[in-house]
N, C-alpha and C positions, 0 to 999 in steps of 0.2 A: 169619374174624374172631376175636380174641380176646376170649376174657370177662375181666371185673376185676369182684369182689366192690369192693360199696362201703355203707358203712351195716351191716356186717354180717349183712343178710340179702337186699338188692337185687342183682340182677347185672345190669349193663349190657354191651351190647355195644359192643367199640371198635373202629373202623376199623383195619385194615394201612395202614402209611404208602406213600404213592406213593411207586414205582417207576419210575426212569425207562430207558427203554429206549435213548433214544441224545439225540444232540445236534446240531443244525444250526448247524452253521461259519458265519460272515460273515468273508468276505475282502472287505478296501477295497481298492483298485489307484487309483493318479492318476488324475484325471480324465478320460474320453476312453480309455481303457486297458479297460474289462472288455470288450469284446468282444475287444479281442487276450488277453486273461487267459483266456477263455471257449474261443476256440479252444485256448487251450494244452492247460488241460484236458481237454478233447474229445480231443486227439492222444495227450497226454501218458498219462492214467487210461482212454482211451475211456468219459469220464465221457457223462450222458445227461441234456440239458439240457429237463426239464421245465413250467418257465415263463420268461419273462422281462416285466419291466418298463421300458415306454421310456416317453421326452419327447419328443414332439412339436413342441415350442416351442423344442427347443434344435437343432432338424436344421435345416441351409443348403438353399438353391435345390436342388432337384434330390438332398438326402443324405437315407439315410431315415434313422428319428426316433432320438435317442440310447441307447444303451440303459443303464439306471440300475443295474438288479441281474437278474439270471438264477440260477435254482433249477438246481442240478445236481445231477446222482444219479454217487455214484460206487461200485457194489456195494451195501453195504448203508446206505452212509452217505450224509448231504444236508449241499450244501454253496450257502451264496449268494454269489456276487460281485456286487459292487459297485462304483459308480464312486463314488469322493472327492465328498462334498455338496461343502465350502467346504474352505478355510485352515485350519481350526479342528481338524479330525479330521485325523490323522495318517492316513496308508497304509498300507498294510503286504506 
């Protein structure tokens, strides 16, 4: 931490400004798409998919449940994909 004189005879301590160490991506893909986006990655980086997020309410007779976003590790970096919510957000 650095000191700063203030008042001319007080010295206060001030915080180091954070540091950020890295950043986690969001990748949107159409709708119905990030499990095929999830395996690419997987093949593509031999990325390492450490959570995913499904619905439930949107899986047919017999399909298991949708999956909405999945955590992927690819080396040091974190990456989510996601399915398209609505109309509104673009993909990419």
């Amino acid at each position: 931490m650095a000191e700063v004189a203030t008042n001319g005879s007080e010295v206060l301590a001030v915080p180091a400004p954070a540091a950020f160490t890295g950043l986690k991506v969001q990748v949107t893909v159409p709708a119905g798409r990030a499990e095929e986006a999830v395996a690419f990655y997987k093949a593509a980086f031999a990325a390492e998919e450490v959570s995913r997020s499904t619905h439930p309410k949107r899986k047919g007779d017999g399909e298991e449940a949708a999956l909405l976003c999945a955590e992927l590790k690819v080396g040091a970096a974190t990456l989510l994909v996601c399915d398209q919510a609505g109309d509104d957000v673009p993909a990419v």
